[in-house]
N, C-alpha and C positions, 0 to 999 in steps of 0.2 A: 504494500500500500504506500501509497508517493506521499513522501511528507506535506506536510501543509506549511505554504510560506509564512514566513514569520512577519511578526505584525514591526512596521518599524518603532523603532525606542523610544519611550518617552527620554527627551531633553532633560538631564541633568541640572537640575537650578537647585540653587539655595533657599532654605526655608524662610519667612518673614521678613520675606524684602519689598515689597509693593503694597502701597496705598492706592485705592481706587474713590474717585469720589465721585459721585452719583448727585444731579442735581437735578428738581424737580420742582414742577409748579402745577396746580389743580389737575394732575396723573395720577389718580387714585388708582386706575385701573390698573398701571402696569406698574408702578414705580417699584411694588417689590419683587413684580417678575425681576428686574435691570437688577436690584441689589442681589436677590438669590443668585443671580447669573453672574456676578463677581463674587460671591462666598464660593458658587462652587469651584472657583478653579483652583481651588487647592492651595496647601502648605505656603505657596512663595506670596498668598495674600496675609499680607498681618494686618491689616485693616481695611473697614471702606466706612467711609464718613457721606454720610446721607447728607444733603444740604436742601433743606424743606423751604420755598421763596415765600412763605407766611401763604401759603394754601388754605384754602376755605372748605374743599372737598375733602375731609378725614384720612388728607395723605399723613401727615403729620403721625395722626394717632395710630393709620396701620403700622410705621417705619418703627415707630416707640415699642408697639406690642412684639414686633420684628426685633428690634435689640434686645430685647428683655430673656430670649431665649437665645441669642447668638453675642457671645462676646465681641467677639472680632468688629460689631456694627456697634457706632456713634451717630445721631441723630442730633442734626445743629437744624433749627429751624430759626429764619431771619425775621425779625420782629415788623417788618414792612417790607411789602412785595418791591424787589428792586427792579423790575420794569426789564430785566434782560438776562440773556445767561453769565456775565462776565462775573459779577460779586457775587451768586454764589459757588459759582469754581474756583474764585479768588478766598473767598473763607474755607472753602474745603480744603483745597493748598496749602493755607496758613496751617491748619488743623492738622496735617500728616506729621508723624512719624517715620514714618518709611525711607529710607534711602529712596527710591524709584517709586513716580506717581501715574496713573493715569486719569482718564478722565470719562466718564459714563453719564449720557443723556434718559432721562428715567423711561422715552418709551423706546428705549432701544436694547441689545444686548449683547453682554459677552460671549461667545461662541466657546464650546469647551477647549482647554490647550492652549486659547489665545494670552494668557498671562505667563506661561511656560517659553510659549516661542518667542516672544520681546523679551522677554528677560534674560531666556540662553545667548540671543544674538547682544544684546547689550554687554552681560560678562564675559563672554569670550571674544566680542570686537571690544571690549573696553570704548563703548560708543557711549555717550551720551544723551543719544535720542536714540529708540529701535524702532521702525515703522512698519506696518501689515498692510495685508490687505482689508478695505471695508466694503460688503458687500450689501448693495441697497437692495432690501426686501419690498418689493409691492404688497400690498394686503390690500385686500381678503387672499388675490389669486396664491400669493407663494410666489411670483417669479422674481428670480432675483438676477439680480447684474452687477458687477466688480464695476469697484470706481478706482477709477487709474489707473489700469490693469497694465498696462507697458511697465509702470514703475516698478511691479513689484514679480514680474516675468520669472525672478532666479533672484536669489539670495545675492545680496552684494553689499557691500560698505567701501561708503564717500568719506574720505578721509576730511572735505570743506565742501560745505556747499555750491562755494562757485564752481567746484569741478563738477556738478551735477546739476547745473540752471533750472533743469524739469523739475524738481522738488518744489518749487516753488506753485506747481500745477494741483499738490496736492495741500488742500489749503483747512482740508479739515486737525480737529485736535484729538480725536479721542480713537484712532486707530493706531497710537502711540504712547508710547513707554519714555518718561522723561526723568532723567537723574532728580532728585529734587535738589541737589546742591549745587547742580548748573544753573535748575531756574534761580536760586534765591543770589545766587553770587554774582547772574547778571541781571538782578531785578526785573525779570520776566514777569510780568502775570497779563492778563486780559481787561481791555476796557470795561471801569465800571459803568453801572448805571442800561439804563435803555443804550443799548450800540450794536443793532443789527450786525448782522458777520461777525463777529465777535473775534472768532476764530480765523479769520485774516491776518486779522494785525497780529494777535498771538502766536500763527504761525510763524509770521515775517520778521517780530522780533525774536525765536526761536533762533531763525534762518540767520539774521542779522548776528548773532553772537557766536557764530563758524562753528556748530558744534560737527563730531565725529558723528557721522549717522547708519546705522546699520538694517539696513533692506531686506524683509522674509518673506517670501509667497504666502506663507500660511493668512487662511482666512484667521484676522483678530478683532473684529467686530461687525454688528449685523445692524445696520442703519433702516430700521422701519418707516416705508413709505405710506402714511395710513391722506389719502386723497380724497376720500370722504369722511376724514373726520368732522365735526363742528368747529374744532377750532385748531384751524391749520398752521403747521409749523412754520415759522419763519420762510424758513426757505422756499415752502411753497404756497404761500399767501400770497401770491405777487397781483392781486385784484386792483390797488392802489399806484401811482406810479411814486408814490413815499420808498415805496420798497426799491426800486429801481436806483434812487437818488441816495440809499443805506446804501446799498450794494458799491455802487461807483465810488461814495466816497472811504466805504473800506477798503476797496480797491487801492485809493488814489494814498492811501493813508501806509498799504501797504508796500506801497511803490516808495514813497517818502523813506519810510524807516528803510527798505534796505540800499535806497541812493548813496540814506548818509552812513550807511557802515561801509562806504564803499564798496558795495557789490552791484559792479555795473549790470555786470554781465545776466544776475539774478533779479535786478530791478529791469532790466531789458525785457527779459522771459515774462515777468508776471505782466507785461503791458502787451505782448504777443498771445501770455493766458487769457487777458481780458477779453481780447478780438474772437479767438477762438473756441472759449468756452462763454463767458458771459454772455458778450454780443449775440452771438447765433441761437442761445436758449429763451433770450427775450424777444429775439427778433421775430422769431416760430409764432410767437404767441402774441405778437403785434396786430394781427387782423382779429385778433378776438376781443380786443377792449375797442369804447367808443372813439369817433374823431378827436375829444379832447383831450384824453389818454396822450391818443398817437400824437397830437401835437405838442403836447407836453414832456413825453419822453422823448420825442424827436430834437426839441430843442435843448432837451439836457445833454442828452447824446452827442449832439456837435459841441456841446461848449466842452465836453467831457473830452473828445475825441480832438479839440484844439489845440489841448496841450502836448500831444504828441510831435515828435521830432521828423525830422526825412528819416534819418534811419529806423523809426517805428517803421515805416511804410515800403520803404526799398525792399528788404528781406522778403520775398518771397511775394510778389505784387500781387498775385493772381489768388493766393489762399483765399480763403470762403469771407471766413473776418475781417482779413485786410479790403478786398473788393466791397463787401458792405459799407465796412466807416468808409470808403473814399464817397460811396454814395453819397452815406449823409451828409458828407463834409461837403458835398458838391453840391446836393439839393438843400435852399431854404425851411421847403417844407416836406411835409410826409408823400410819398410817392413810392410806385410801383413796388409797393408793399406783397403783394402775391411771389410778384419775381423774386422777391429777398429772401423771402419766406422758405423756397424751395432753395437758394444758393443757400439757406442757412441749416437746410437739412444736414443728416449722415448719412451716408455718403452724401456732397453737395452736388443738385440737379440746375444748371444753368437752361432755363427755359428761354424761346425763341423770343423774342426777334432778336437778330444775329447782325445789326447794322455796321457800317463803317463808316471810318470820319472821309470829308470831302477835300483830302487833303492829297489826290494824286495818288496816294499809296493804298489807299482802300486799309486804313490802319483799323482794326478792329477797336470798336467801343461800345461802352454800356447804352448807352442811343444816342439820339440825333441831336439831341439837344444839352446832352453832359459828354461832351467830345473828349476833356480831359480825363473822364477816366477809362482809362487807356485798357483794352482789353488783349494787348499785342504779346508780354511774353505768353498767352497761350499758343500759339502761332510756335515756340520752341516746347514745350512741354511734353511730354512724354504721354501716349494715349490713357496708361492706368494711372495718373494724376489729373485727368482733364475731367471737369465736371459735367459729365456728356447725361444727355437728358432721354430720358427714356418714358417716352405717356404709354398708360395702358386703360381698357376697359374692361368691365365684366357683361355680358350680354348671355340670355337665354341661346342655347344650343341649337341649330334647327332641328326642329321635330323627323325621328325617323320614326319606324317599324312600331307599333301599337305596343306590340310586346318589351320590344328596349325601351321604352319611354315610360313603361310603367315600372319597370326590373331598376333604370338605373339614372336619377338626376342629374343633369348637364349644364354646365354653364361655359362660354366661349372668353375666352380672352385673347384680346386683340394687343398685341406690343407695336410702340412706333422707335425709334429709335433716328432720335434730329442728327442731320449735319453740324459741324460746327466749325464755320472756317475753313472747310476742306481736308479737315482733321481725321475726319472720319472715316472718310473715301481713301486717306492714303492710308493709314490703318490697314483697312478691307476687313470690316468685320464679316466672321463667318457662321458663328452661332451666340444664342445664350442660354445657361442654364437658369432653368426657373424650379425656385421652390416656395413652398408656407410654409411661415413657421409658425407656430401658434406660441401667442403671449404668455400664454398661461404658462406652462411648463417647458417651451423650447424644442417641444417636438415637432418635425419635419415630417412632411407630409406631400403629394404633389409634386415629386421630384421628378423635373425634363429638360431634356434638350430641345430646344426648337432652332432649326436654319433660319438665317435671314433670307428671306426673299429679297428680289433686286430691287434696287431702290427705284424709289418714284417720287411724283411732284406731289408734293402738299402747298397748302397754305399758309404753312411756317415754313417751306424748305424743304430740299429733298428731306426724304426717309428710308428707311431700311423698316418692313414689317417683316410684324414673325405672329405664330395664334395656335395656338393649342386649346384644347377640350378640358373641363374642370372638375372632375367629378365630386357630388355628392353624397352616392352613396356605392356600396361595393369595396369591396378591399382597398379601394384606390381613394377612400372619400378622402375628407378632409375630416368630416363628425365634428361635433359642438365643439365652439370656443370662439375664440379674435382670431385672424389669423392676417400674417403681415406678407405681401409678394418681396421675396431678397432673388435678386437674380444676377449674374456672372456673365459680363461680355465678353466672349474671346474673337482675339483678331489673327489675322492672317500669320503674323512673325511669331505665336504662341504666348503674345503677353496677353492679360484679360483684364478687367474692371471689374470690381464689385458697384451695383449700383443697386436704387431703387428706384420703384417705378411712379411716378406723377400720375394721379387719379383723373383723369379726364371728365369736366363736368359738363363740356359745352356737348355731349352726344344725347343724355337721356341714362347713362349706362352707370348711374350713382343712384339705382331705383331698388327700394325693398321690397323682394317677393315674396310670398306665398306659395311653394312647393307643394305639386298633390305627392303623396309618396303611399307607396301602399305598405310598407315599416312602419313608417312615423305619424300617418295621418296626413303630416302636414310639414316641410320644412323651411321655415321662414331664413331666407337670406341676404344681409343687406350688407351691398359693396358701399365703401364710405373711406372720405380723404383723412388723413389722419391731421393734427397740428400741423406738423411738415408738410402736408399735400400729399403725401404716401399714400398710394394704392392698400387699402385694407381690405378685409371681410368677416363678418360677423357668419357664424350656421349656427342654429336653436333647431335642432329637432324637436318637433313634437309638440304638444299642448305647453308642457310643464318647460320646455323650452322656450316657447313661444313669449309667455309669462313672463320670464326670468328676464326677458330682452327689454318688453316693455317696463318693467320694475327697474331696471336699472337705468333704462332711459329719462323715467320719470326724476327717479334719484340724482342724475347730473342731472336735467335741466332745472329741480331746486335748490342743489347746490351750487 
């Protein structure tokens, strides 16, 4: 009998070395899940100091009945709500003991082993900060996604920050292990009082003081996404453009502190993080609030976006971020918002018109009328970096044989795939593979090759189409869930594009049906653009499916 492989080793660490402080405001619900979830990780916790922001909801009195059975837990509740996260991780901090602190938000949690793996890489790099991975949980569904997931690829340690600029991309505080005698020796702690972002400036004065940093794969915290709660996290309340205006000036606050510790090259990156993370998340979400919204974040945006240098903008002209702010910087007011929208997607989808300036050379630009922003290094760009635009629809199958039409549900998808520049055609795309993935759990479903067919004229420009059959039901379905089109261009020379595909609204083919099915009854299925304009698809088999789609419809449009 073949032996069984062996499990790999728990990391050797020292016992009663890490404080964790856990800090909480009217979270009754979970705040003692977050604490349990730093008691269990064992031996190397010799403390976790709850920090209650004068809660109303009996968070308080659960954490107290919670200490009274568990030594290891201190419950400090603040005698007035301080309006933000910063004073009570800064009383918590005070409050440690421990050599080595982290830091725990009350509806989120510790993943088992994550106080293990920062702490082994901390003692054995003799680091000063250890950093993990944090992995953002969506709820109810369960799916979850790594945030910054390049960073943390393979185990590694940065002897200075400047020799690793991208640290500065990861600007959260509580997926790390911090010395506490680094923070108190360089007066580190967090803005107090109400200070959206909090954990910007915290990072960036972290960054600012050259600590040794050592880099784990391992998952060390599990960031809960709850998007329909009542009363939304900071980060994603962004209803207001107050929040937009928190945001930039943590940003800019960020960019300050590591100017003057001299780290060019780290205050450089976090103004390139801005463009490409900041910008592109609110810009998605720009056609969802009213005109005065858009006019008012628009105008912040340029004065925000003013301050930047030539060499903010030189490096890399054409990236997604960079091409947005020259926008704004160019237009007065809000404009061709939809376009932005989709350049602000992941992957980024540059939709048509494709104009050029009138300047003899046919030099590629954003339009007719903002001639300066120049759209020419694409013109050298390499075809799996070019934001090549791909529309698709979803349309009823045409009707065959009585018998298939009752056995088995069909839905047609049509792909266009634009020109761009000429880019495309010299490329010679040959095919692309098309899948679903569903949101819920990441399963793949719907996997195909389809050829491009020769290209032909549109109304936006040549095209390359390509169309495959979509089943609903049969081995081959897709079955209930969200499910998202991710599809793979490959071209002629063997390189390929990950892209996604642009929902096309001007055909009819963004319509919810009504499926007869002789299984389900009934299969309601409704194609729909996502924030980005991404090609989606909802399926609800059944009655109790059916239900679930509308309940939840109801649910956002009163949220």
């Amino acid at each position: 009998m073949p032996a069984r492989p062996s499990r790999p080793s728990r990391p050797c660490v020292p016992a009663h070395q890490v404080g964790v402080v856990v800090i909480g405001y009217q979270d009754a619900a979970h705040v003692t899940d977050a604490v349990r979830s730093a008691l269990a990780q064992g031996d190397a916790v010799r403390e976790v100091v709850a920090v209650d922001d004068c809660s109303t909801d009996g968070s308080a009195e659960l954490l107290a009945r919670l200490a009274a059975r568990e030594p290891r837990l201190r419950v400090i509740r603040l005698p007035a709500n301080s309006g933000g996260c910063g004073t009570p991780r800064n009383t918590g901090l005070a409050a440690l003991t421990a050599p080595y602190a982290m830091f725990l938000d009350s509806d989120d949690v510790l993943p088992p082993g994550a106080v293990d793996a920062l702490l082994a890489a901390a003692v054995e790099e003799r680091a000063e900060v250890a950093s993990g991975l944090c992995v953002r949980r969506e709820l109810p569904s369960g799916r979850e996604v790594p945030w910054q997931a390049p960073l943390y690829a393979t185990r590694a340690v940065v002897a200075h920050p400047a020799r690793r600029p991208r640290l500065v991309h990861d600007t959260l505080c509580v997926n790390k292990l911090y010395r506490t005698d680094f923070l108190h020796t360089h007066g580190i702690r967090f803005p107090e009082g109400r200070f959206p972002y909090e954990d910007f400036v915290f990072t960036a004065r972290v960054l600012a003081a050259g600590p040794r940093v050592a880099l784990v794969p391992d998952p060390v915290y599990v960031w809960h996404v709850r998007r329909s709660a009542e009363r939304l996290s900071i980060s994603l309340d962004r209803t207001d453009v107050s929040n937009w205006r928190a945001r930039t000036h943590a940003c800019r606050t960020a960019y300050d502190i590591l100017l003057a510790a001299g780290q060019k090259h780290a205050a450089r990156a976090a103004r390139a993080k801005f463009l490409d993370h900041e910008l592109r998340m609110y810009v998605r979400e720009l056609g969802l609030h009213d005109a005065r919204y858009q006019r008012a974040w628009w105008a912040h945006t340029r004065a925000y976006l003013a301050q930047y240098d030539a060499a903010d903008w030189t490096r890399s002209p054409t990236a997604p971020g960079r091409l947005i702010g020259r926008v704004i910087l160019a237009a007065p007011e809000p404009r061709d918002l939809p376009r932005l929208r989709e350049l602000a997607a992941r992957p980024a989808r540059l939709l048509p018109p494709y104009p050029t300036a009138d300047d003899g050379r046919h030099t590629p630009v954003w339009s007719a009328d903002l001639p300066r922003v120049t759209l020419e290094p694409l013109l050298t760009r390499p075809p799996r970096l070019l934001p090549l635009a791909v529309d698709a629809e979803l349309r009823p199958s045409p009707r065959g044989p009585a018998l298939r039409l009752r056995l088995r549900l069909r839905l047609r998808l049509r792909l266009r795939l634009h020109e761009l520049y000429g880019r495309v055609a010299a490329a010679g795309p040959v095919a692309v593979d098309a899948e679903w993935r569903r949101r819920e759990d990441g399963r793949v479903s719907g996997r195909r090759t389809l050829l491009f067919e020769a290209r032909v004229p549109s109304a936006d420009g040549p095209v390359w189409p390509a169309g495959a059959t979509l089943a609903l039901t049969g081995r081959a379905a897709l079955g209930p869930g969200t499910w998202e089109l991710r599809l793979r261009l490959r071209f002629r020379d063997g390189t390929s594009r990950e892209v996604t595909a642009h929902a096309r609204t001007d055909t009819g083919g963004l319509r919810r049906r009504a499926l007869p099915s002789v299984r389900h009854g009934v299969v309601l299925v409704q194609p729909y653009a996502t924030h980005s304009g991404a090609l989606a698809l909802r399926v609800a088999p059944g009655a109790r499916g059916v239900a679930a789609v509308v309940h939840g419809r109801l649910r956002r449009l009163i949220h």
